[in-house]
PAZAPA-4460 file (N, C-alpha, C; in steps of 0.05 Angstrom, whole numbers, plus 32768, in hexadecimal, padded with zeros to 4 digits):
% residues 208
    n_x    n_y    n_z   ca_x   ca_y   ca_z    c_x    c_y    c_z   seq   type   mol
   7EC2   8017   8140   7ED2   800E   8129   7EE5   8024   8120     1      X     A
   7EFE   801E   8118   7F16   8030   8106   7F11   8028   80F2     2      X     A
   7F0E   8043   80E1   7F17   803C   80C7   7F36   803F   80BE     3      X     A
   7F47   8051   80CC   7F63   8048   80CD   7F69   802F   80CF     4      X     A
   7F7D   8020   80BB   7F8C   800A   80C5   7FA7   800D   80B8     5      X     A
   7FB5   7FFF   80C9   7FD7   7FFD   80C2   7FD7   7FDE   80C7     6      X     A
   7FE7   7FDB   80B7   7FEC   7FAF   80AC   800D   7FB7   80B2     7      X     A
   8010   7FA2   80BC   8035   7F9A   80BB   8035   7F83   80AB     8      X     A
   8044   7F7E   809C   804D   7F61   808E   8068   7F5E   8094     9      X     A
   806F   7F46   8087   808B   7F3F   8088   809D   7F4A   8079    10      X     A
   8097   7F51   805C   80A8   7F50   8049   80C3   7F61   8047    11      X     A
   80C6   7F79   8055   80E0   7F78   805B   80DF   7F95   806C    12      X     A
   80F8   7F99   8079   80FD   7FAB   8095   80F8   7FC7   8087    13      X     A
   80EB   7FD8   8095   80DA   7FF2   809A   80EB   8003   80AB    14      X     A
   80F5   801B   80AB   8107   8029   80C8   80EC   803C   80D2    15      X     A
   80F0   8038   80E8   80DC   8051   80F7   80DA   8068   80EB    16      X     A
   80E4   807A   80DA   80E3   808D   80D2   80CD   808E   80B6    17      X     A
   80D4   806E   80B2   80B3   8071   809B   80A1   8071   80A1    18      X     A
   809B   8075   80BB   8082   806E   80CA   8079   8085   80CA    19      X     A
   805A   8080   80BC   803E   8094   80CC   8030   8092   80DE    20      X     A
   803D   809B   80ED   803D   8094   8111   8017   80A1   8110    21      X     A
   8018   80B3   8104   8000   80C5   810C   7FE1   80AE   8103    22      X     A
   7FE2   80A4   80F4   7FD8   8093   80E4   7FD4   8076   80F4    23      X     A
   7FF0   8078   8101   7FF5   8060   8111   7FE4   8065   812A    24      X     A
   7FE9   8073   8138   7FDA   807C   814E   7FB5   807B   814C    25      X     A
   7FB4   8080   8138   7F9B   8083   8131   7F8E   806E   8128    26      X     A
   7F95   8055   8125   7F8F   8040   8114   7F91   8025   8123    27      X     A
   7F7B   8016   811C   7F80   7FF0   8129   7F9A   7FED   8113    28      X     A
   7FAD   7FE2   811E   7FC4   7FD8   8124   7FC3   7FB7   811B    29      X     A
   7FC9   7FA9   8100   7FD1   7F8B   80F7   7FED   7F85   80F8    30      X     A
   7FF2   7F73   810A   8004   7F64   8102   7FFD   7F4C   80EB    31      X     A
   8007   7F46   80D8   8005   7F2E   80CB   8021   7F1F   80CA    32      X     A
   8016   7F08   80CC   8028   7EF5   80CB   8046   7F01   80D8    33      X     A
   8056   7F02   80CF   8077   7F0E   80D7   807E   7F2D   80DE    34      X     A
   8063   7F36   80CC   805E   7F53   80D4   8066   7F5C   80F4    35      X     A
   8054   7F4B   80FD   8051   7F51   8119   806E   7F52   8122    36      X     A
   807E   7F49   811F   8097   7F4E   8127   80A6   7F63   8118    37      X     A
   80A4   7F6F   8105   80A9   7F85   80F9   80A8   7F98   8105    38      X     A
   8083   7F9E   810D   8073   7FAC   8124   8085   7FB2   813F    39      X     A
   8090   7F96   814A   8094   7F91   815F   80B1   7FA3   816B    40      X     A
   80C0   7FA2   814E   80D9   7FAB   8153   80D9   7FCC   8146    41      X     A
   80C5   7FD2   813D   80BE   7FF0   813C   80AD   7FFD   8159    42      X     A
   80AA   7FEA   8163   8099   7FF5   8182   8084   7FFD   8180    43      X     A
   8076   7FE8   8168   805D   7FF3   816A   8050   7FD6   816F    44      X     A
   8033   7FE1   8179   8033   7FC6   8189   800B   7FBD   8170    45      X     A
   800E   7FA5   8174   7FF8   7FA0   8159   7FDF   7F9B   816E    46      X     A
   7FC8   7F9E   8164   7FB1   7FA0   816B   7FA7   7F80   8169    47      X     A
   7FB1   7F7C   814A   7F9E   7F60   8145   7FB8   7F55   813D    48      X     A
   7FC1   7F41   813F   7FD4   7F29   812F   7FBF   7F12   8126    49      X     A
   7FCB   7F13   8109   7FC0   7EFE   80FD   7FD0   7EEC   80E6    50      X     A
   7FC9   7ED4   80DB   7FDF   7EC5   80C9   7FDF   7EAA   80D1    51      X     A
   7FF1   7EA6   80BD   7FF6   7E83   80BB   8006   7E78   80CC    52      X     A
   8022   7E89   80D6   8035   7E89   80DE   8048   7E76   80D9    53      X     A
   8049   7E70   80BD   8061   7E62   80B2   8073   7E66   80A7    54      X     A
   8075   7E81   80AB   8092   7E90   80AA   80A0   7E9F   80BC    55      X     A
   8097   7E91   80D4   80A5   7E9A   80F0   8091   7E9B   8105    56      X     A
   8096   7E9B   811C   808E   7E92   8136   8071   7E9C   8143    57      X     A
   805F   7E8E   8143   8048   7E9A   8156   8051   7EA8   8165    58      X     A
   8045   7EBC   8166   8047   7EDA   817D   803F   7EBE   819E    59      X     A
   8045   7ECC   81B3   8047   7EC2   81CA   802A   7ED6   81D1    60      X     A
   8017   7ECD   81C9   7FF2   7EDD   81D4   7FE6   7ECE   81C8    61      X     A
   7FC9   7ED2   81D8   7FAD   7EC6   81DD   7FA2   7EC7   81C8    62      X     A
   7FAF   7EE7   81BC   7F97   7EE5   81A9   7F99   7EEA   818A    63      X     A
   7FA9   7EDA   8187   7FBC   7ED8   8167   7F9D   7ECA   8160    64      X     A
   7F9B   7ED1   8143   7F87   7EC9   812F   7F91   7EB6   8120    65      X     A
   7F98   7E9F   8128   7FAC   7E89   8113   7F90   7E7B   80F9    66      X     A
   7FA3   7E83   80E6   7F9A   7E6E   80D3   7FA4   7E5D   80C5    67      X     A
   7F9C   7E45   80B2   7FAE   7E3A   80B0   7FBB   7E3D   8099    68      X     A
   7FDD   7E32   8093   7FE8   7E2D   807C   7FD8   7E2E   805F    69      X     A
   7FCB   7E18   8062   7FC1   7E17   8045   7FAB   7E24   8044    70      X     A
   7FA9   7E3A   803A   7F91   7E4C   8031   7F93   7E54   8017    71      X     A
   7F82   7E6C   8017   7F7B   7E85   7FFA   7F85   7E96   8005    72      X     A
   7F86   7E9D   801F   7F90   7EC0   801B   7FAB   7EBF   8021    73      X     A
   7FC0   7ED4   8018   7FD5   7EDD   8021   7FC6   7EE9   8042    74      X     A
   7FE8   7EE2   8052   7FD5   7EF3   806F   7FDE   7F0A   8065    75      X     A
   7FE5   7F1B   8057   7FE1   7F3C   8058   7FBA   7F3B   804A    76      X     A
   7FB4   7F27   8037   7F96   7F2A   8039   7F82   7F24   8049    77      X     A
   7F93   7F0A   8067   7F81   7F0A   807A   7F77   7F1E   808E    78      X     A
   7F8D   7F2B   8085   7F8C   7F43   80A2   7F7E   7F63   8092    79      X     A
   7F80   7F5D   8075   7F6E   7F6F   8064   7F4F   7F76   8069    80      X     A
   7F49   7F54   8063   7F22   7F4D   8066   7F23   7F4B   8087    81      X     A
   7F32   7F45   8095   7F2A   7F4B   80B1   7F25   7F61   80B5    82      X     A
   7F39   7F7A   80B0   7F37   7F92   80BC   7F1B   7F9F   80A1    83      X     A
   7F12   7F94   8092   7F04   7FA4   8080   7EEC   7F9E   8096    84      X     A
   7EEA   7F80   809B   7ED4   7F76   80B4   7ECA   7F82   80C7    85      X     A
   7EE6   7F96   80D2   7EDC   7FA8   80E9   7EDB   7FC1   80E4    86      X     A
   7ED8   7FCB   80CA   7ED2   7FEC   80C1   7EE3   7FFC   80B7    87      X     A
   7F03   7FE9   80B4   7F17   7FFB   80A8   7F0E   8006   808B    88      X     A
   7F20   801B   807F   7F1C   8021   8069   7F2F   803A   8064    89      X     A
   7F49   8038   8071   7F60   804F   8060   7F79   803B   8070    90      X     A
   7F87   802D   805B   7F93   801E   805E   7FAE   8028   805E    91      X     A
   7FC0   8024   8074   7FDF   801E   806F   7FF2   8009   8072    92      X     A
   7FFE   8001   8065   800D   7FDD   8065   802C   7FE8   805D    93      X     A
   803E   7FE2   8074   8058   7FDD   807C   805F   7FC1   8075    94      X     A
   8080   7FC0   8065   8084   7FAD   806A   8080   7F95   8050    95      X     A
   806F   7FAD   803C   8063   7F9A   802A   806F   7FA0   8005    96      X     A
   807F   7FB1   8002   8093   7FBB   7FF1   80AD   7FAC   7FE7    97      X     A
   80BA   7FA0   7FF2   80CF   7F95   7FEF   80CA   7F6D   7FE7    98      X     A
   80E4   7F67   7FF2   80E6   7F46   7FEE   80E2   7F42   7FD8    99      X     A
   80D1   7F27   7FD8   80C9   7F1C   7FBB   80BE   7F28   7FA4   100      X     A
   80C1   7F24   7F8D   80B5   7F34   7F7E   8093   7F2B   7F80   101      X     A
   8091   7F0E   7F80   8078   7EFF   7F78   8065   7F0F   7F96   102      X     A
   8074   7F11   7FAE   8068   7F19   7FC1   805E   7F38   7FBB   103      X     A
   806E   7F3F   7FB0   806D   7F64   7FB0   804F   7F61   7F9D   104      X     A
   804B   7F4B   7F85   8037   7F57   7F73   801E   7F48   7F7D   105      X     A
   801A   7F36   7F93   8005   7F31   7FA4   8002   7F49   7FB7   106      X     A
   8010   7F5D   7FC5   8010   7F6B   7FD4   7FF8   7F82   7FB9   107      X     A
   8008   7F88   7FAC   7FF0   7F96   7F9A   7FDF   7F8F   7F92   108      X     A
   7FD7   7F77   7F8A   7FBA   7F69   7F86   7FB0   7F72   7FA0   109      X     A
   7FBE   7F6C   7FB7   7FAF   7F73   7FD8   7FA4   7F8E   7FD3   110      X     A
   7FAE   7F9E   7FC6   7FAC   7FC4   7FC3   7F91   7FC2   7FB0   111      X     A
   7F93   7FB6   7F9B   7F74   7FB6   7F89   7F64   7FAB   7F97   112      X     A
   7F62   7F91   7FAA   7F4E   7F8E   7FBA   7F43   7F9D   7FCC   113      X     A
   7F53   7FB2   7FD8   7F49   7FC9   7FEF   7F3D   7FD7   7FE2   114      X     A
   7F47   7FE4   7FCC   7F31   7FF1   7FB8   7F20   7FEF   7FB4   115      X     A
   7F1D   7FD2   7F9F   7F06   7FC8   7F98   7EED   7FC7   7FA9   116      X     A
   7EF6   7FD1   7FC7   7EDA   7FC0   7FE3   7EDF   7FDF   7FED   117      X     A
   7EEC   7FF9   7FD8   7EE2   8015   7FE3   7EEF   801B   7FF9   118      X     A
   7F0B   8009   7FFF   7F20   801A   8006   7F30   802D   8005   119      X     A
   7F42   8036   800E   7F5C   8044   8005   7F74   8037   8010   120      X     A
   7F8B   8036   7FFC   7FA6   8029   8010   7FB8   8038   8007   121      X     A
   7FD5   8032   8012   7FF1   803B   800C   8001   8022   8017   122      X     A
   800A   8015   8002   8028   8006   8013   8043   8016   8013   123      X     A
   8056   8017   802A   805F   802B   8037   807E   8020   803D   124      X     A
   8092   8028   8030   80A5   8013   802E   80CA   802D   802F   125      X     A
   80D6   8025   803D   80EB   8039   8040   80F2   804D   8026   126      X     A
   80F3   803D   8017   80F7   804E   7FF9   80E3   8046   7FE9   127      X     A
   80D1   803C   7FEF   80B7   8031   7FD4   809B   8042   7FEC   128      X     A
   8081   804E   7FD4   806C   804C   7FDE   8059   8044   7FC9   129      X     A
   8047   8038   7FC8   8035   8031   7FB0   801A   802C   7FBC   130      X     A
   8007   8043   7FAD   7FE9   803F   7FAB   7FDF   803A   7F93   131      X     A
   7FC2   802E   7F9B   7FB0   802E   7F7E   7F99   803D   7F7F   132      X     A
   7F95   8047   7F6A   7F87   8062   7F6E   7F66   805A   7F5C   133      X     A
   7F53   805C   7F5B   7F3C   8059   7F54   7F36   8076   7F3E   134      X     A
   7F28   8077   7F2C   7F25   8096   7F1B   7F16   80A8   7F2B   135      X     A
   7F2D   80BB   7F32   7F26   80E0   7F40   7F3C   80EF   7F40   136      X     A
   7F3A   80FF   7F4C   7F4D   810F   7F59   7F5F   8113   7F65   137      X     A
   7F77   8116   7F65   7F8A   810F   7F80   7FA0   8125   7F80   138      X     A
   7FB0   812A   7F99   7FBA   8131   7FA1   7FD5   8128   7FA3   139      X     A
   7FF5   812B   7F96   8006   811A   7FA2   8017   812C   7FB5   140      X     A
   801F   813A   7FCF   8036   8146   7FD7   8053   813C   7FC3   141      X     A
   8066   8153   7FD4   8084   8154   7FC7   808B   8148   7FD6   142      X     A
   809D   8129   7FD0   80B1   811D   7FDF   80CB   8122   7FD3   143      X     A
   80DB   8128   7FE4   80FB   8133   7FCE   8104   811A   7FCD   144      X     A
   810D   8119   7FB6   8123   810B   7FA9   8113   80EA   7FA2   145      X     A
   80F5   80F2   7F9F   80E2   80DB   7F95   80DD   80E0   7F78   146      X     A
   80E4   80C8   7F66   80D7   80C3   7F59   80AE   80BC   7F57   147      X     A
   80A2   80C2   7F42   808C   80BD   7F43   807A   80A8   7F25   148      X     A
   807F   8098   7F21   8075   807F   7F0F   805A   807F   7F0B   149      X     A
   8044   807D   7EFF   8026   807D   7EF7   8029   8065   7EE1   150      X     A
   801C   804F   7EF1   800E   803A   7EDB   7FF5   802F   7ED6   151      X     A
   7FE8   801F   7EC1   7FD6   801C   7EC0   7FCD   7FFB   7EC9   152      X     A
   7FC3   7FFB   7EE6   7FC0   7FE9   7EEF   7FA1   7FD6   7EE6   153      X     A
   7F92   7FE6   7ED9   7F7E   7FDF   7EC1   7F85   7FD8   7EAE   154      X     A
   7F76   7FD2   7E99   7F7E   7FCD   7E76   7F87   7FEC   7E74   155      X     A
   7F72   8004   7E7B   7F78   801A   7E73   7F79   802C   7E8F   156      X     A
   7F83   8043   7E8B   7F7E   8059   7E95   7F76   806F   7E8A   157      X     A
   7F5F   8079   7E86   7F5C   8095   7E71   7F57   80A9   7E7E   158      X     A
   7F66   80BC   7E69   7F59   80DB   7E73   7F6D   80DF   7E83   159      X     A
   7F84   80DE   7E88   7F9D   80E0   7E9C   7FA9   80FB   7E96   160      X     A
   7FA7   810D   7EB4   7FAF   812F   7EB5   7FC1   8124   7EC7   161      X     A
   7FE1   8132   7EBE   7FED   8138   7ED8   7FFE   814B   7ED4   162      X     A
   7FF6   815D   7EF1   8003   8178   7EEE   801A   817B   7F0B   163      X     A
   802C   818D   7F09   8043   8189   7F26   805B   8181   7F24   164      X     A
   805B   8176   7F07   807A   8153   7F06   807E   816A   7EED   165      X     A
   8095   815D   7EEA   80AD   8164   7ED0   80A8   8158   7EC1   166      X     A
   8090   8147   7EB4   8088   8141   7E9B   806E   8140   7EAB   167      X     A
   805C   8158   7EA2   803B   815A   7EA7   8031   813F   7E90   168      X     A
   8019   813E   7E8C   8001   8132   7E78   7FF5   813E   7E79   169      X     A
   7FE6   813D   7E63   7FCA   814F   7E5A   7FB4   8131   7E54   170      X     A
   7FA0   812B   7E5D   7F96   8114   7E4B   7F95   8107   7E43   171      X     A
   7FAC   80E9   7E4A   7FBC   80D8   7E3B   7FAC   80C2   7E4F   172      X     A
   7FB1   80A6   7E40   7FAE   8095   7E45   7FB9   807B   7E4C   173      X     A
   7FBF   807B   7E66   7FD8   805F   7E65   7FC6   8047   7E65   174      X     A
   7FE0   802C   7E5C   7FCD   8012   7E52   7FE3   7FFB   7E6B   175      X     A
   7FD4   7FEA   7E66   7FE8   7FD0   7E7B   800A   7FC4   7E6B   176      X     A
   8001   7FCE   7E55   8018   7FC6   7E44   802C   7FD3   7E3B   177      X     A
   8032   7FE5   7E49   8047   8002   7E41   804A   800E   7E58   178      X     A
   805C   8012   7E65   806B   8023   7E79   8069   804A   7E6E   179      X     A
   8056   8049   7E6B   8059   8067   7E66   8065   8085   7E6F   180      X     A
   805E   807E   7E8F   8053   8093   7E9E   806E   808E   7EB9   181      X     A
   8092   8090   7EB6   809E   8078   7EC4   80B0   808D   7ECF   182      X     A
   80B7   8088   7EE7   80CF   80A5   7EEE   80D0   80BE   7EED   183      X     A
   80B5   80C5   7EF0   80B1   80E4   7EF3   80B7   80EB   7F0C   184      X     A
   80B8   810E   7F14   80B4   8109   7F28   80A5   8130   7F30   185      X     A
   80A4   812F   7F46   808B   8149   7F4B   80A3   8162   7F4C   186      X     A
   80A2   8172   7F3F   80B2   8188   7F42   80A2   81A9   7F54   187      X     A
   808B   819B   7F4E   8079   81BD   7F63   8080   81B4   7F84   188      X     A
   8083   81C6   7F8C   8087   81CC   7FB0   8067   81C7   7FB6   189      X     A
   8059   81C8   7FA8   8043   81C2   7FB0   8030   81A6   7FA6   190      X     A
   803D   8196   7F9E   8033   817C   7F95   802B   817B   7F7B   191      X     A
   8028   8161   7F74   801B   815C   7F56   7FFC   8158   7F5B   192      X     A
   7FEA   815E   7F45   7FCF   8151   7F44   7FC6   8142   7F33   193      X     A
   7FB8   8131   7F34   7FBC   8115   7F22   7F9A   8117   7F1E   194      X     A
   7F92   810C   7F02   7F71   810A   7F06   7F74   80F8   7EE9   195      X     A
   7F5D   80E8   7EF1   7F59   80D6   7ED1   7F36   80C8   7EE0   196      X     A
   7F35   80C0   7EC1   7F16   80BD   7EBE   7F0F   80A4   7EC7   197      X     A
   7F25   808F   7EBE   7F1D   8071   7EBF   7F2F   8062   7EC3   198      X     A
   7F2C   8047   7ECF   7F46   803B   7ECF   7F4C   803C   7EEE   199      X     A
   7F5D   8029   7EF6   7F6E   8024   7F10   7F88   802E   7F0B   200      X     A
   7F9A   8042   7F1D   7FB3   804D   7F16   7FBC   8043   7F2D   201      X     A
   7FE2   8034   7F26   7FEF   802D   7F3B   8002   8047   7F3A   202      X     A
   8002   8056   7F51   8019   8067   7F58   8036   805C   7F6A   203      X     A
   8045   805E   7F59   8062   8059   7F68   8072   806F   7F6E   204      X     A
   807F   8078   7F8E   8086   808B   7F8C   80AD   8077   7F8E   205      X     A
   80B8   807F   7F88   80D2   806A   7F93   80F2   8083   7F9B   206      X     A
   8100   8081   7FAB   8113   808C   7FB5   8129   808D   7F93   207      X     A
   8132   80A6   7F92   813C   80A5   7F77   8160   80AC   7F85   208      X     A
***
């Protein structure tokens, strides 16, 4: 079993250069649904395809996982509980940042579900990256010319330290109902560090 996995979705075009090839190499490989052609035209080739495929063409193989139209899951969550099935558990999803808005905020419900079952993810997007973070410790590297956003994807977040960015915190608490924490961004050469007690944190890093 991998616990690496990389998801392709459809939702909009990715350039090779956002790619964590290293990650990639290392990881079962999803196409979902339209993904797989995303995949396809980045030259990377998918391990598992899976989906409804009613937003473009069955892959031409044996061993597409079709399901049908009318379901519960988004296929970026079929190919989620699949790959959780076979032992994944450090998630990366291409592809899943852009388009719709309504799509973008199921794509993050997809991010609290990996969590919630003791994942880790990143959706991974030419100018967008967004994780959800569980209460600990973390680490952010310096991306130049990134913005860095912290919200509270809980009712609360408490106990919020952040040191590295051009507006640190000391102990503050973000809520679901206030943008607090919005357009910062990491000014140390050596990253920001983020720690809070409670709460689910959505990190947005976005191209400024």
């Amino acid at each position: 079993m991998n616990e690496k996995c990389t998801i392709f979705v459809g939702g909009e075009p990715v350039g090779f250069k956002t790619l964590d090839m290293d990650h990639i190499v290392h990881s079962r490989v999803y196409g979902a649904d339209k993904g797989y052609y995303l995949a396809k035209k980045l030259g990377i080739s998918c391990d598992v395809v899976i989906g409804d495929f009613d937003s473009s063409k069955k892959p031409d193989r044996d061993d597409v996982i079709l399901h049908p139209v009318e379901k519960d899951d988004t296929d970026l969550m079929l190919a989620i509980k699949h790959a959780f099935e076979n032992g994944a558990s450090d998630f990366q999803i291409y592809g899943a940042m852009g388009a719709r808005a309504d799509h973008l905020f199921g794509n993050i419900q997809a991010l609290a579900y990996i969590v919630s079952h003791g994942g880790s993810a990143v959706m991974i997007g030419d100018k967008d990256r967004a994780m959800l973070l569980p209460a600990g410790r973390y680490h952010l590297p310096k991306r130049k010319g990134y913005s860095l956003s912290l919200f509270s994807y809980s009712e609360q977040v408490g106990h919020l330290f952040v040191d590295g960015t051009k507006y640190p915190a000391a102990d503050i608490t973000l809520t679901q109902s206030f943008p607090l924490a919005m357009s910062n961004h990491i000014e140390s050469d050596n990253g920001a560090d983020i720690a809070f007690s409670s709460g689910l944190l959505l990190v947005i890093e976005s191209e400024r």
